[in-house]
C-alpha positions in Angstrom: 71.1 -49.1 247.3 74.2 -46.8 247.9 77.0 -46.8 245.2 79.0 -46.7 248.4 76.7 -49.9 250.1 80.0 -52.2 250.5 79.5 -55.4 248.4 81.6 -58.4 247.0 81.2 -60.6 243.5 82.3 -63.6 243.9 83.0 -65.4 240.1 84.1 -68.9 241.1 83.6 -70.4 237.3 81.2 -71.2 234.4 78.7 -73.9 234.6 78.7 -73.7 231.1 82.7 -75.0 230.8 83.1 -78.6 231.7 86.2 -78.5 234.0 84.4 -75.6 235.7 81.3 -77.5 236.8 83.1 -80.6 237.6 85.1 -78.8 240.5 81.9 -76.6 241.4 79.7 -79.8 241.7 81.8 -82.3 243.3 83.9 -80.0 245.7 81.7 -76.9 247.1 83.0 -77.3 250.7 86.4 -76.1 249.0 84.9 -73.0 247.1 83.1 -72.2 251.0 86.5 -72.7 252.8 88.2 -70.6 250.3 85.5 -67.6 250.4 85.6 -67.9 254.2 89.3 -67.8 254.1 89.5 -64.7 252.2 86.6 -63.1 254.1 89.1 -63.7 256.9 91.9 -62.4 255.7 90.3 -59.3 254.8 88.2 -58.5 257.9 91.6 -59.1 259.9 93.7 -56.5 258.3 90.8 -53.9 259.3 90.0 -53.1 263.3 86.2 -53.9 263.1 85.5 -51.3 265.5 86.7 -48.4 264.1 83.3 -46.6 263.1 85.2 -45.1 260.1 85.6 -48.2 258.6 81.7 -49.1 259.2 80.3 -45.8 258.8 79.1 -45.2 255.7 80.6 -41.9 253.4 78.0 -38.6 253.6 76.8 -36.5 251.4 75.6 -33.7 253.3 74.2 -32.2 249.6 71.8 -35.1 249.0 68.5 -35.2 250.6 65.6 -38.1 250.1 62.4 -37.8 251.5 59.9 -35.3 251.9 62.5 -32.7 253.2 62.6 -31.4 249.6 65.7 -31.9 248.6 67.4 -33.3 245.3 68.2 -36.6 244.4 71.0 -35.7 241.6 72.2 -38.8 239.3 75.6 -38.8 240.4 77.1 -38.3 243.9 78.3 -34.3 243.3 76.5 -31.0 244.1 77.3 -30.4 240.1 75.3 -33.9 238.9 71.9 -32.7 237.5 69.2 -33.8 239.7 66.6 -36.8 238.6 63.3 -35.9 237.3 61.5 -33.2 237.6 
């Protein structure tokens, strides 16, 4: 996967605390409507169509397959490539 894959952690408490598990247990539909409401939020401030905001970045530099190119171990023409 991409370093620039878009991707969200979502910590909503311990099962290990007490108070935690409790409120993870008992109320789950209000952790959902909470993550759904921020999902919301954020996708609203962002016009879903604008292909700059779904297009993923390019490297132009990085090349995988069997075109012969070099898979480097950080996302700059400088990074030394992987392997041999």
């Amino acid at each position: 996967m991409s370093p620039y894959t878009p991707a969200v952690l979502i910590e909503l408490g311990y099962l290990s605390h007490p108070k935690d598990r409790e409120r993870l247990t008992r109320y789950p539909e209000m952790y959902a409507e909470a993550i759904l409401a921020g999902f919301g939020r954020y996708f609203s401030t962002r016009r879903q169509m604008d292909e700059g905001f779904l297009t993923p970045l390019v490297f132009p530099w990085v090349s995988i397959g069997n075109t012969g190119g070099p898979v480097r171990l950080r996302p700059s023409p400088e990074s030394p490539p992987c392997g041999t």
